[in-house]
C-alpha positions as CSV (number, residue, x, y, z in Angstrom):
1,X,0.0,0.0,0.0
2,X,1.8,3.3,-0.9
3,X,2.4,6.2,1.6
4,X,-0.1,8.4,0.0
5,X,-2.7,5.8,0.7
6,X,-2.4,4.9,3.9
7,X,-2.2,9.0,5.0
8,X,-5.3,9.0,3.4
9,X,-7.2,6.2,5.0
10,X,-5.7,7.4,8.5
11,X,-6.7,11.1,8.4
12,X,-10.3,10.0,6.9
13,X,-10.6,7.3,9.8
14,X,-9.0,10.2,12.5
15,X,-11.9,12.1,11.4
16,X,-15.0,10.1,11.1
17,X,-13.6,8.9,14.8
18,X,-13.7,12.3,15.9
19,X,-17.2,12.9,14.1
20,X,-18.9,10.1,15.2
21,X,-17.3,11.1,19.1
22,X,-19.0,15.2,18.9
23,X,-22.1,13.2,17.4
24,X,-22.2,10.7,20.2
25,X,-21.7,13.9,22.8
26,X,-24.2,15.8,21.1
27,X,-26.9,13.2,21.3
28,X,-26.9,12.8,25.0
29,X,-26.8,16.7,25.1
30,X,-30.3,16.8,23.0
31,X,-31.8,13.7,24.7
32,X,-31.2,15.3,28.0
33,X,-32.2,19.2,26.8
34,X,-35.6,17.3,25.3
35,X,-36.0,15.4,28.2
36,X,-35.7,18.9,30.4
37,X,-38.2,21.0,28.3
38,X,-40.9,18.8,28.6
39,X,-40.1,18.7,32.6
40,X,-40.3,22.3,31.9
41,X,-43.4,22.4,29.9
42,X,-45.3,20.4,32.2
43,X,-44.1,22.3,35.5
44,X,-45.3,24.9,33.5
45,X,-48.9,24.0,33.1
46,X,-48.6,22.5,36.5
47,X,-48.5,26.1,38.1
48,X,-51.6,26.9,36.0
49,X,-53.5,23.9,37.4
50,X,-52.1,24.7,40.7
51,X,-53.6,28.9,40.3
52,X,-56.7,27.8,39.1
53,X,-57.4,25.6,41.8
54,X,-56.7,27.8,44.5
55,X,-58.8,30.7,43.1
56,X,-61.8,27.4,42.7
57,X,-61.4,26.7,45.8
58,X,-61.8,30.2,47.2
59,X,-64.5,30.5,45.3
60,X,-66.1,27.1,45.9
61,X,-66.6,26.5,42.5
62,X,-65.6,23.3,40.6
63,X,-66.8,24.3,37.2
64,X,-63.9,26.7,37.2
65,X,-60.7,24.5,37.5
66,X,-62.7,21.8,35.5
67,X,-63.4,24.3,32.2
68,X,-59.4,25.1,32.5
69,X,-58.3,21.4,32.6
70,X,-60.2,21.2,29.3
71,X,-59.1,24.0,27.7
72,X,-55.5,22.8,28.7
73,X,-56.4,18.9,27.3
74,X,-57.5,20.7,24.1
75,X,-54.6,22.5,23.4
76,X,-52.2,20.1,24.9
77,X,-52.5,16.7,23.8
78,X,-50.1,15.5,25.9
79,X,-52.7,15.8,29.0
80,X,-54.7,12.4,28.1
81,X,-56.5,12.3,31.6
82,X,-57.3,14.3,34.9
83,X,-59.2,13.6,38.1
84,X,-60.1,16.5,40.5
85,X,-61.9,16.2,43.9
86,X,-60.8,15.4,47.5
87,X,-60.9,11.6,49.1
88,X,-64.7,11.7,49.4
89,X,-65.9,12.9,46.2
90,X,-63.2,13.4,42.6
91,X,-64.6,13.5,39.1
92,X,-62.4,12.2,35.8
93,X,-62.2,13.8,33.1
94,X,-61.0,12.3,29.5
95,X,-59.4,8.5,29.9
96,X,-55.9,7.8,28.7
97,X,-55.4,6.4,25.8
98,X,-51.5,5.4,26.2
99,X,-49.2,5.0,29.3
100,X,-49.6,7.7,31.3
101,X,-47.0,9.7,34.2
102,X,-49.7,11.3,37.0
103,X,-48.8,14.4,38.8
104,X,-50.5,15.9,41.2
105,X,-51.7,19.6,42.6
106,X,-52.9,19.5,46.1
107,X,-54.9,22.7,47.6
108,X,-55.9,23.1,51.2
109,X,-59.4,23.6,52.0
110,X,-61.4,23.9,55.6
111,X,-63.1,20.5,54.9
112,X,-60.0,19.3,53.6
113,X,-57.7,18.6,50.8
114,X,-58.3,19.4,47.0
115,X,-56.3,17.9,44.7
116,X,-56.1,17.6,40.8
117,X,-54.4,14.9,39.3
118,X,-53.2,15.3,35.6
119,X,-52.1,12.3,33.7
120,X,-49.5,13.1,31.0
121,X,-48.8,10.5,28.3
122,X,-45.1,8.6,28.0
123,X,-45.8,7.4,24.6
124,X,-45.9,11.1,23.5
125,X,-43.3,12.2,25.8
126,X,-41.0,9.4,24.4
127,X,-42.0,10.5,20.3
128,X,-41.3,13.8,21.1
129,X,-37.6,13.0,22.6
130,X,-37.0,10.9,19.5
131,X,-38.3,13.5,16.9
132,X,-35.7,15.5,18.2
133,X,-33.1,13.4,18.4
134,X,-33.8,12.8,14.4
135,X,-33.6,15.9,13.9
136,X,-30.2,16.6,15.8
137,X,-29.1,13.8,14.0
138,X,-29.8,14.8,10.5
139,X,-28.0,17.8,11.2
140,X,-25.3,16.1,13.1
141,X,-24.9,14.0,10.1
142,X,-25.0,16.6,7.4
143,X,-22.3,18.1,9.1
144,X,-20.5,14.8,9.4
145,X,-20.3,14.5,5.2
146,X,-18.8,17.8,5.1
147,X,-16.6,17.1,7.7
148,X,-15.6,13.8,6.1
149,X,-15.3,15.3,2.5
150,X,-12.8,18.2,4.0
151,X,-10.9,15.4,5.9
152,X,-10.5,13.3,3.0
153,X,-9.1,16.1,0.7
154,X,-6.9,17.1,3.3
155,X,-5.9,13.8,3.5
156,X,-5.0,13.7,-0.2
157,X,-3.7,16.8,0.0
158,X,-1.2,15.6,3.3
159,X,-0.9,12.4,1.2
160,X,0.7,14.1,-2.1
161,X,2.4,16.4,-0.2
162,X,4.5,13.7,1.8
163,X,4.1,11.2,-0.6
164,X,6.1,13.7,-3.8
165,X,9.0,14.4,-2.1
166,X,9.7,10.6,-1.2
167,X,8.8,9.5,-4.6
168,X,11.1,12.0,-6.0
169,X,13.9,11.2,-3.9
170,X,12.9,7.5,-4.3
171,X,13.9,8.4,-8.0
172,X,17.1,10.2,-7.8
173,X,18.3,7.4,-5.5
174,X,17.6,5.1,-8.4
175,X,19.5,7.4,-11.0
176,X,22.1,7.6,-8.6
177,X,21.7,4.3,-7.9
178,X,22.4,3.2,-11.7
179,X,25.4,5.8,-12.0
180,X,23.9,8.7,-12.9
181,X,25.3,11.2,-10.4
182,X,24.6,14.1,-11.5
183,X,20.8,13.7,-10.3
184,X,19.4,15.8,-7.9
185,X,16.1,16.1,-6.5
186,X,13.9,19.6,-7.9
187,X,12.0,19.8,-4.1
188,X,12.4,23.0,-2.1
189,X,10.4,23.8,1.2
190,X,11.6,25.3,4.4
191,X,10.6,22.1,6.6
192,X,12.5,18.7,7.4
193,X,11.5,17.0,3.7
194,X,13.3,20.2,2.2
195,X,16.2,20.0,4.3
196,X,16.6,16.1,3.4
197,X,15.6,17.0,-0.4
198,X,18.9,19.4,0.5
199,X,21.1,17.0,2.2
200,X,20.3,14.4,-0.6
201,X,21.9,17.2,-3.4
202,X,24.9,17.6,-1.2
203,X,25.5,13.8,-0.9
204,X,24.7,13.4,-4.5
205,X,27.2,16.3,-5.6
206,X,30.0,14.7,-3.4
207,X,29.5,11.8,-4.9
208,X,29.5,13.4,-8.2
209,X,32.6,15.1,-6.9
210,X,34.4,12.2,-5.9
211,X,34.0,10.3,-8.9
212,X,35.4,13.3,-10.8
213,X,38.1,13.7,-8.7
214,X,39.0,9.5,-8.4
215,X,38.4,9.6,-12.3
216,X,41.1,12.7,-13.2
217,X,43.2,11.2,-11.4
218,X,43.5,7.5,-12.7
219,X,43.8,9.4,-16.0
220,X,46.4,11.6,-14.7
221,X,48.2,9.0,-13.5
222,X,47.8,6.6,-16.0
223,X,49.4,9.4,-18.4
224,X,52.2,10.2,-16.0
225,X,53.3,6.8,-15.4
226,X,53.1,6.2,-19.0
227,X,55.4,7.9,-20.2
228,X,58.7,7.3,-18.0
229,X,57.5,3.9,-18.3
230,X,57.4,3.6,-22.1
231,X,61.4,5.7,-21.7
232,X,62.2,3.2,-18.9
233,X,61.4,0.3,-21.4
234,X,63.5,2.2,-23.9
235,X,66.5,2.6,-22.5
236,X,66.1,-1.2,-21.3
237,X,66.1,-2.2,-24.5
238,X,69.1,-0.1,-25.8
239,X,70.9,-0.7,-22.9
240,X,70.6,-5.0,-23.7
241,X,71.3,-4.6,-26.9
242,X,74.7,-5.8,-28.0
243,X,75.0,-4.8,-31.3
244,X,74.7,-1.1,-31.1
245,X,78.1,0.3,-29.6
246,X,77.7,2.0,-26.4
247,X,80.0,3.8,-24.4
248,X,80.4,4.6,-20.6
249,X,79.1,7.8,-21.1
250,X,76.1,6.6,-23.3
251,X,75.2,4.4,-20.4
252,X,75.7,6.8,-17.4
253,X,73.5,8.9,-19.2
254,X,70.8,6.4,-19.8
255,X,71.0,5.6,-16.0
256,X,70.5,9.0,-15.0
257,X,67.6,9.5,-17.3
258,X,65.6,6.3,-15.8
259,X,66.7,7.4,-12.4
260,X,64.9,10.6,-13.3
261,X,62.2,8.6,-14.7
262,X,61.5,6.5,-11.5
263,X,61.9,9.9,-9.2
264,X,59.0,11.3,-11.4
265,X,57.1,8.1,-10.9
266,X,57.6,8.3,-7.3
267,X,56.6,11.7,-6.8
268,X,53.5,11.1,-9.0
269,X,52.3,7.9,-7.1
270,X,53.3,9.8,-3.6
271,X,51.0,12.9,-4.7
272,X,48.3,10.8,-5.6
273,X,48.5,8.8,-2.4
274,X,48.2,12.2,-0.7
275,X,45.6,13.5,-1.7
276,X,43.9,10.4,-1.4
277,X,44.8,11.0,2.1
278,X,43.7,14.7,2.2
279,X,40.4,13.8,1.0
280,X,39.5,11.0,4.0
281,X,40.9,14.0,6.6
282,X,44.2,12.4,7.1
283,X,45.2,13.0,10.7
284,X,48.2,14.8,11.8
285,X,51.4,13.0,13.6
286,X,52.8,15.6,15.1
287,X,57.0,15.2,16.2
288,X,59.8,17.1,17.0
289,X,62.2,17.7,14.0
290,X,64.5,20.3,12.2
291,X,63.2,21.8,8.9
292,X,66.6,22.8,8.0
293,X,67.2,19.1,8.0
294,X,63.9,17.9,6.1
295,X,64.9,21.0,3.6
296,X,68.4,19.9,3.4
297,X,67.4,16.0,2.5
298,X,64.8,17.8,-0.2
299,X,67.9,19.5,-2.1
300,X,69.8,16.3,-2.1
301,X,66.9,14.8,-3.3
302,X,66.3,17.3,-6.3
303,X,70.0,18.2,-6.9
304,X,70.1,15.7,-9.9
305,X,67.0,16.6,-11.7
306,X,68.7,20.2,-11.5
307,X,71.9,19.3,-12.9
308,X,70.3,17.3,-15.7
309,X,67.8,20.9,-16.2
310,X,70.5,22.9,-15.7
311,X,69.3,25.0,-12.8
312,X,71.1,26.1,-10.1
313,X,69.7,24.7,-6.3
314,X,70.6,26.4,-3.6
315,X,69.5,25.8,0.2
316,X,69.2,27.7,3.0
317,X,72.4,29.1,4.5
318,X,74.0,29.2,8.2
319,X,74.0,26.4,10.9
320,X,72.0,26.6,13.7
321,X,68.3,26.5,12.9
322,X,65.6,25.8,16.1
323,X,63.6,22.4,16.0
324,X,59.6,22.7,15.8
325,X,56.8,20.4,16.9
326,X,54.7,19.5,13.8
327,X,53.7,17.0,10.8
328,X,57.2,16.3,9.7
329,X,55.9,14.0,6.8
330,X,53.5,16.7,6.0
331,X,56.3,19.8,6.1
332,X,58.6,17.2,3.9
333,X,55.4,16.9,1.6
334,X,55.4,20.4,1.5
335,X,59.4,21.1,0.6
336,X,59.5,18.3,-2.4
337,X,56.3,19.7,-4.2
338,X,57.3,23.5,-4.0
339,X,60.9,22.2,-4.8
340,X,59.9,19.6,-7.9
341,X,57.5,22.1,-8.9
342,X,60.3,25.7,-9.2
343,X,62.6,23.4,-10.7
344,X,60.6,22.1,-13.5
345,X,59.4,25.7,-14.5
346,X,62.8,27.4,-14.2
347,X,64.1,27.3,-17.4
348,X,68.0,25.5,-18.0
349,X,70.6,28.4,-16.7
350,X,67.7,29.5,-14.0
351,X,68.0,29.1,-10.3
352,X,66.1,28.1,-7.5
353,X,66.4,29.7,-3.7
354,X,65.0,27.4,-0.6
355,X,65.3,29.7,2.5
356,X,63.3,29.3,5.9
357,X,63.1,31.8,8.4
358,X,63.1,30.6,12.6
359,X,60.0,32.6,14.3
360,X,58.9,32.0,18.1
361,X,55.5,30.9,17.0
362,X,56.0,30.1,13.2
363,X,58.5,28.9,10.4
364,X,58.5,29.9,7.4
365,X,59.5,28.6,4.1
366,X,60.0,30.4,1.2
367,X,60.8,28.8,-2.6
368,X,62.2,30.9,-5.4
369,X,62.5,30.5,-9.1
370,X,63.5,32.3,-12.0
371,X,61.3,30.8,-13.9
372,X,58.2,32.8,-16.4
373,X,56.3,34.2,-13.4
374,X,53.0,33.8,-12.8
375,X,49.9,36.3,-14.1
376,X,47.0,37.5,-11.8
377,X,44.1,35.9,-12.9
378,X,45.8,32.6,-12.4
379,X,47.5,32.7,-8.4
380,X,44.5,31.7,-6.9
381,X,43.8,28.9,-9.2
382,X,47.0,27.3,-9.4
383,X,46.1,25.6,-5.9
384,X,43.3,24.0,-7.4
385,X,43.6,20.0,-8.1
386,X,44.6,19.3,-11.9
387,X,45.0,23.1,-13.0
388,X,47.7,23.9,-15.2
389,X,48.4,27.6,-15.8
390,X,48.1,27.7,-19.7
391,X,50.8,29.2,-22.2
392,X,50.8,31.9,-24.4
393,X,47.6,31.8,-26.4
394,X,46.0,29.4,-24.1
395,X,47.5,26.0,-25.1
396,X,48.5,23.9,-22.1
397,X,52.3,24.3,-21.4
398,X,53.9,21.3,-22.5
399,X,55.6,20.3,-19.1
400,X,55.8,17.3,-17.0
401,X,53.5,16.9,-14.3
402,X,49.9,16.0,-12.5
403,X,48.9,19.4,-11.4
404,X,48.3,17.9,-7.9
405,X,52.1,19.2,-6.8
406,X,50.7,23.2,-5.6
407,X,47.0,21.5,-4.4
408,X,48.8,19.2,-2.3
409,X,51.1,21.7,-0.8
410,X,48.2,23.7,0.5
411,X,46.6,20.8,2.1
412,X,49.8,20.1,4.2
413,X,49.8,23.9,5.2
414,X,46.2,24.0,6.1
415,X,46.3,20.9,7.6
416,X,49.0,22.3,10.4
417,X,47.0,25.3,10.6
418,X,49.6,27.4,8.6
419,X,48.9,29.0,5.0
420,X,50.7,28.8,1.4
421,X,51.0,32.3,-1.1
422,X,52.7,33.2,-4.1
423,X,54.2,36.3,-5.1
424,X,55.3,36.2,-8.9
425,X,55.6,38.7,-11.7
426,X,55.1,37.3,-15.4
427,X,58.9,37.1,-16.9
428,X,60.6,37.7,-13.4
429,X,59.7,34.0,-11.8
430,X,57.5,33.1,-8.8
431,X,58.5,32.5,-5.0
432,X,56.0,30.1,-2.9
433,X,56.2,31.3,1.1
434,X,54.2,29.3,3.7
435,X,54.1,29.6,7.0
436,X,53.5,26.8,9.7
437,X,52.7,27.2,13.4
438,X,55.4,26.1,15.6
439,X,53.4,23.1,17.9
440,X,52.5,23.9,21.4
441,X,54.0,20.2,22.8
442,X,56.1,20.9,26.3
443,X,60.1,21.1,25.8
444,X,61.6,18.3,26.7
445,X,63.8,17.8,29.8
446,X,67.2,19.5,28.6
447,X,65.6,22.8,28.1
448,X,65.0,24.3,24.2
449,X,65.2,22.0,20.9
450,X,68.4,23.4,18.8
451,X,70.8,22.2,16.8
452,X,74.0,23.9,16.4
């Protein structure tokens, strides 16, 4: 049975209950109100038996109160019978013709008492209660049919209204449900089926989202593995092949080149894996460490692929440098994708500058290049997963790379509460600064973290 249905059967059954309960209420109320007017109507004539009798027997005259109980058996039928007199002598007058209720008027007199019984009839008493009881109930159930007809389109009414929004979102989870993600359900309202109709877009969308996101990524990946792979199996071939004279030089080269190869792989699988991460929440592990010394293993890291580019790589200078309590795998994160990412845009005779700067509540690091800046319109963007600042004319810029390096980087600075900017100037190169919080974890025994 749908939903629509049964709202409809329960508000027409919640109010033929409460129809049938007012008509049940109002029937005692008339029975008993018809039962009181005819008490009233008889006390009534009762005081005008009761007058005339007194002034007949004042008067000593019979005739009197006998003519009135006539008059009043005329014009009320209800008085079938009525006897008048004392204990020695009473006259009837009229005879009943159904069951009859006596009630009786007695007078003093000096030889006596003189009384006047008057029999009203219970059959007509009874017709009377029930005449209005039909009529109270005709009424009653006139009303009832209205009420019922106004229940029963407010029930339809309630019914469609519930039943529309579930049957819509009954259909987007079927779209969704056979991979169409992009569904969405068309409902607004400002109550609690609105606000699921509004939570069911959102899921949808992140769905939609992470689809997207999972689905530029394999293809990302699958093109940047693809192609050191297909120069990996390359230079594995040249390098097995006897035939083809090959010097020392010939094959250092061919080593470095895979080397550089399997370090792009690396840094392509490792960026993927992170934001993998970064979209779950990954969650921080904070430890004490030394930048300088996660920046230094970064430049020993990179100085290859610089020699082979030709750009110059230069670290941070002096000694001493204090140790902070943070993400070290997250700060190292953060130094290899600003580092991979200067290197490959500086041009060969270019040069990159890692510096970082010892604060009492922050470190900063700050990545150079001399590489072809970058324009306005495009600072804010370049954070964003898969973007790739386009070259002149608006063709993409034929360099190596995801575009995950620069999104990544920001995640590990947000994710220790620091921040990541660029300052850059088209044809004068970029430099990258972020900033992250020094931790607030108590100093070990020994007093402050340096290294000197």
């Amino acid at each position: 049975m749908k939903i629509r249905t049964k709202i409809s059967l329960f508000a027409v059954a919640l109010v033929a209950g409460v129809v049938a309960a007012i008509a049940a209420n109002l029937a005692w109320v008339e029975n008993r109100r018809a039962r009181a007017d005819f008490e009233a109507r008889v006390e009534s004539l009762l005081d005008g038996v009761r007058r005339i009798a007194r002034e007949s027997v004042v008067a000593q005259d019979e005739v009197m109160v006998m003519s009135y109980l006539k008059f009043l058996m005329k014009d009320y039928p209800e008085i079938e019978v009525a006897v008048l007199g004392t204990t020695a002598h009473a006259v009837t007058i009229g005879s009943p013709k159904s069951e009859v209720v006596y009630r009786t008027v007695a007078v003093a007199e000096p030889e006596g008492e003189f009384f006047v019984k008057v029999g009203f009839s219970k059959t007509l008493q009874e017709r009377k209660v029930r005449a209005a009881r039909w009529e109270l109930a005709a009424r009653v159930g006139a009303l009832a049919g209205v009420g019922l007809l106004v229940g029963l389109a407010g029930a339809l009414w309630l019914g469609a209204l519930f039943a529309k929004p579930l049957a819509e979102l009954a259909r987007a989870a079927e779209e969704i449900g056979a991979g169409r993600l992009e569904t969405t359900v068309a409902w607004r309202s400002d109550d609690e089926l609105g606000n699921l109709a509004a939570h069911f877009n959102r899921m949808a969308a992140r769905l939609s989202e992470s689809l997207r996101f999972k689905e530029d990524l394999l293809s990302t990946l699958s093109h940047e593995l693809n192609t050191p792979l297909s120069g990996l199996k390359g230079f594995l071939e040249y390098l097995t092949t006897e035939d083809v004279g090959q010097t020392s030089l010939d094959r250092a080269d061919s080593y470095r080149t895979m080397s550089e190869a399997v370090k792009q792989m690396e840094i392509s699988l490792a960026n993927a894996l992170a934001l993998i991460k970064s979209e779950r929440g990954e969650a921080l592990h904070p430890e004490w460490f030394c930048p300088r010394e996660v920046v230094a293993e970064v430049i020993r890291l990179f100085t290859p692929t610089a020699r082979v580019n030709e750009v110059e790589l230069e670290g941070p200078r002096g000694d001493g440098f204090n140790e902070t309590y943070s993400d070290k795998e997250m700060f190292r994160r953060l130094a290899i994708n600003l580092a991979s990412n200067a290197i490959k845009f500086t041009p060969p005779g270019g040069k990159v500058t890692i510096t970082l700067k010892d604060f009492d509540d922050e470190v900063t690091l700050a990545v150079a290049d001399t590489g072809p800046g970058i324009a306005a319109e495009h600072r804010e963007l370049i954070f964003s997963k898969f973007y790739r600042v386009p070259a002149a004319g608006g063709r993409p810029q034929r360099i190596p790379g995801s575009g995950l390096g620069l999104a990544i980087a920001k995640h590990a600075a947000e994710a220790q509460g620091g921040r990541i900017s660029v300052d850059s100037e088209v044809g004068k190169g970029s430099t990258f600064y972020v900033r992250v919080p020094r931790g607030k974890a108590p100093v070990p025994a020994g007093g402050k973290h340096a290294l000197a």
